[in-house]
N, C-alpha and C positions, 0 to 999 in steps of 0.2 A: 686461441686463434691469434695469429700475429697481426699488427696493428696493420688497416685499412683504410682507404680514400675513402669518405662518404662526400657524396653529390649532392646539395640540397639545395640545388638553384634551381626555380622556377622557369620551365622553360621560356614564359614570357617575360621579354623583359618591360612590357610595359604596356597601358591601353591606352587610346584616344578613344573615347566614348567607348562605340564597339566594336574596335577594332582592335585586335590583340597580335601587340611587336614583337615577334619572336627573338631569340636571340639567332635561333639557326637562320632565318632570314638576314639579319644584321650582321650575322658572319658572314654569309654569302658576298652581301655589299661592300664589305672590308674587303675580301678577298678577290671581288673582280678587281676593286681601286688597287690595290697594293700592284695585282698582277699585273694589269696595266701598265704602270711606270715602270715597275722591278724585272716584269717577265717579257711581255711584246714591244714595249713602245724602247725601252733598254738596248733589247736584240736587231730591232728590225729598222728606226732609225740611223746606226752609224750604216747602214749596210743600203742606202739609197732609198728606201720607202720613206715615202710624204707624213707630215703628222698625218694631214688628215683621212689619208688612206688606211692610214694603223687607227685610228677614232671608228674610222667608219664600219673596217672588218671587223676589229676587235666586238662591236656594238651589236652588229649581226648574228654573230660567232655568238656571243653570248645568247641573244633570243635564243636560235635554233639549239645550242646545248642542250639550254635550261627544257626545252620541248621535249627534246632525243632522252635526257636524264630521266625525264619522268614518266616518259612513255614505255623504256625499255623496263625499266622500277616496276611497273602496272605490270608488264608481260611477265616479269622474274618473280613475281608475289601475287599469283592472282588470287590464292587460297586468302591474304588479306584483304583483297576488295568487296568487303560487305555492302558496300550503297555507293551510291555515283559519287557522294563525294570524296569516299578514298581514292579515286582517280589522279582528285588534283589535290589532295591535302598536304602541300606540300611541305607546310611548317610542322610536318611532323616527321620530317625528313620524309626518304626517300628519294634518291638520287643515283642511278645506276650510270657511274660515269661512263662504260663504253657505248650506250644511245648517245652519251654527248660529244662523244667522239666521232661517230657516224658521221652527226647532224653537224656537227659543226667542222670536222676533216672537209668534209661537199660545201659547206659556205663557204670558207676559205678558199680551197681550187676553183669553184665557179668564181669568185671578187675576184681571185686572182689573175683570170683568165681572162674575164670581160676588161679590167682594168692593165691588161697585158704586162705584170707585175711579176718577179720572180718564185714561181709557187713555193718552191722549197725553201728560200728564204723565210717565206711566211708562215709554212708549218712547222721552222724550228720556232722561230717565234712562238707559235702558237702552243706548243711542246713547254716551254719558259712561261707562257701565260698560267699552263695547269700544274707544273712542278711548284711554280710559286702560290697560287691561289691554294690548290689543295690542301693545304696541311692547314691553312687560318680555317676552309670550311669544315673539316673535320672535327675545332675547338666547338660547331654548333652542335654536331653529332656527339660529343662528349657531355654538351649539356642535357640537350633531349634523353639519351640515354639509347638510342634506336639503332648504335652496332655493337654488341656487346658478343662476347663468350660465354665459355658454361664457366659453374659456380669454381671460385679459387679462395685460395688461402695466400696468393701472392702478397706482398708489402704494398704491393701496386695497383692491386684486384681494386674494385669499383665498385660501392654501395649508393644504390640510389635512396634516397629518401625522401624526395619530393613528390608530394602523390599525382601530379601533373605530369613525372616524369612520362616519356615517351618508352614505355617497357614493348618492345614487340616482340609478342611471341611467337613460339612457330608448333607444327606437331611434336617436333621433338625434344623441345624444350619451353616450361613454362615461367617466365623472370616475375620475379616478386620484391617489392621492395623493400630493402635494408638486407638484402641478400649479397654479398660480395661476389662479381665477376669480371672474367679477363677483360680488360680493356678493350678490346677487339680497335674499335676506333683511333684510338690515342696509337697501335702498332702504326695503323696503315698512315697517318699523318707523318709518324715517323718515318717508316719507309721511302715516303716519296721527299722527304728531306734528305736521307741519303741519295735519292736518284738526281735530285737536282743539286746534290754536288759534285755528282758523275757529267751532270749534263755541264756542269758552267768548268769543268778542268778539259772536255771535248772540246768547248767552244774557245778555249785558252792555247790549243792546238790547233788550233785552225782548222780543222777537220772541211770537208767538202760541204756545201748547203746539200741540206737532207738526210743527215746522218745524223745528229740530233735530233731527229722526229723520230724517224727508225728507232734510233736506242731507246727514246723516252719509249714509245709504245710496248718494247721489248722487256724493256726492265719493269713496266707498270705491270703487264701482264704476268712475268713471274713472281711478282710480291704477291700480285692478287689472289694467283692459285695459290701460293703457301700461306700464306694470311688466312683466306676464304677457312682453314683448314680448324685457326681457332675461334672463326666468328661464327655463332650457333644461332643470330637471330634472322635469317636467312634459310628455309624450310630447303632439304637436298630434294632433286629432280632426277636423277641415272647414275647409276651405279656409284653409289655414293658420294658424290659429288653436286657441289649446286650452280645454278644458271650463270652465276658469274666464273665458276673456277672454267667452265668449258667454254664459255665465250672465250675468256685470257685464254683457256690451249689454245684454239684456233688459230686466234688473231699471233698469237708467238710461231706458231709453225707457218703462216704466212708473210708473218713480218723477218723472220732469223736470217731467211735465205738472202733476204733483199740488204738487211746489214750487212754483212757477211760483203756480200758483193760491193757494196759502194764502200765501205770501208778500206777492203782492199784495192779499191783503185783510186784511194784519196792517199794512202799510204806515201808520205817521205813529199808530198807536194806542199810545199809553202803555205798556199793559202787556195782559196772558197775562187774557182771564177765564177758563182753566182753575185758574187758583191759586185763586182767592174759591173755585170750584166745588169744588176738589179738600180743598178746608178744611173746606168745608160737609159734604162726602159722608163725608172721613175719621176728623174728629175736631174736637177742639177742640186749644187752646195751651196749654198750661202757664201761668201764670204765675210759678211759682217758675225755669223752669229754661229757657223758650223752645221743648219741644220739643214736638211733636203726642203729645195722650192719644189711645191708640188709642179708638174708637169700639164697636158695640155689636158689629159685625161685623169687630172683630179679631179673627183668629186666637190671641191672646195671651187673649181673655176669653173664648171658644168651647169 
């Protein structure tokens, strides 16, 4: 057999009395901060939104996610839910990002709405928030061991050996450890590094606000069905296929037609007039310092 990754980090990295810090948790943590700065507050500051209006969705956005991630997870694995507490066990992963996308697509337009703030400004944003974020959350699901493939001989294949690791199995495969399998995980963290470098060369054209969310959703959902295809720790549900690869057709056959359309009518246009709009509605500039004063309906003066 050719030489292999073995894994033999403990998924927790640590306790206080009894309370045990996962590492997947602490990725998550890493990964809102990063996204934060890197993804929403990056995007959606030059373009007229208030700090504190990007604090406050962003903050929102995260709750309702992290709810939609774990509820839809429950709905796509019920054959895992042996006792109430695999509902919320969430340090052993389980995170179906399109519940987070629901939950947290409706936070965003209703803030955006009450706060009469440019919506599609804020769901490219928020598109930036998850290209960025995802790929650090995934480093947690590498450690646990909980998206893996069937067995490989890859250089790259993946040997758990921590007896804590997070092995989930399904009917039609059962993972054992020091067994070598496809990464499945480490794919899709990659794949959404290529998609958010498709997203920051769109936002480099100026593309119209809304056509960055469109594509991120467009391009998440085709990884995810091709991907879906060598991740085996995910039990299939109709016609061979499992609960995430057919939520992603869906959401792509509703999403394609709508790219398609606003692309073509951003085509050869300079720039975004959500930006003018999203300045006017928000606030004004600084001049001492470049950043947007919240307006009369920030939550920061309310």
């Amino acid at each position: 057999m050719l030489a292999i990754i073995k894994i033999g980090i403990d998924p927790v990295a640590f306790s206080i009395g009894a309370l045990a810090v996962h590492w997947y948790g602490i990725m998550y943590v890493v990964a809102f901060v990063v996204a934060y700065y890197l993804g929403a507050r990056a995007h959606c500051l030059p373009r007229g939104i208030s700090r504190a209006h990007i604090e406050q969705i962003t903050g929102w956005t995260i709750l309702f996610g992290l709810i939609g991630g774990r509820l839809y997870y429950d709905v796509q694995t019920l054959s895992l839910m042996k006792s109430p507490i695999d509902w919320i066990a969430v340090w052993q992963g389980g995170m179906a990002f399109y519940g987070a996308i629901v939950l947290g697509v409706g936070t965003i337009i209703f803030l955006g709405w009450r706060w009469r703030l440019p919506v599609w400004v804020l769901l490219d944003g928020g598109a930036f928030f998850a290209a960025v974020g995802q790929p650090i959350g995934r480093i947690g699901n590498i450690i646990n061991g909980d998206i893996l493939g069937g067995p490989s001989n890859l250089p790259w294949a993946t040997a758990y050996t921590n007896p804590h690791a997070v092995l989930q199995s399904t009917p039609q495969l059962t993972y054992h450890l020091g067994v070598a399998y496809q990464p499945a995980g480490a794919y899709e963290g990659l794949a959404t590094l290529c998609i958010l470098a498709i997203l920051v060369l769109m936002r480099r054209r100026q593309v119209k606000a809304g056509v960055i969310f469109i594509a991120y959703v467009a391009l998440y959902s085709v990884s995810q069905f091709g991907l879906d295809f060598l991740r085996q720790s995910e039990p299939v549900t109709w016609a061979g296929l499992k609960e995430l690869q057919i939520t992603a057709l869906i959401a792509f056959i509703f999403v394609l037609p709508a790219l398609i359309v606003t692309w073509r009518r951003t085509a050869g246009r300079p720039g975004s007039p959500a930006m003018a709009h999203g300045a006017e509605e928000d606030g004004r500039e600084d001049a001492g310092t470049g950043e947007a004063v919240p307006a009369a309906g920030d939550p920061a003066t309310t």
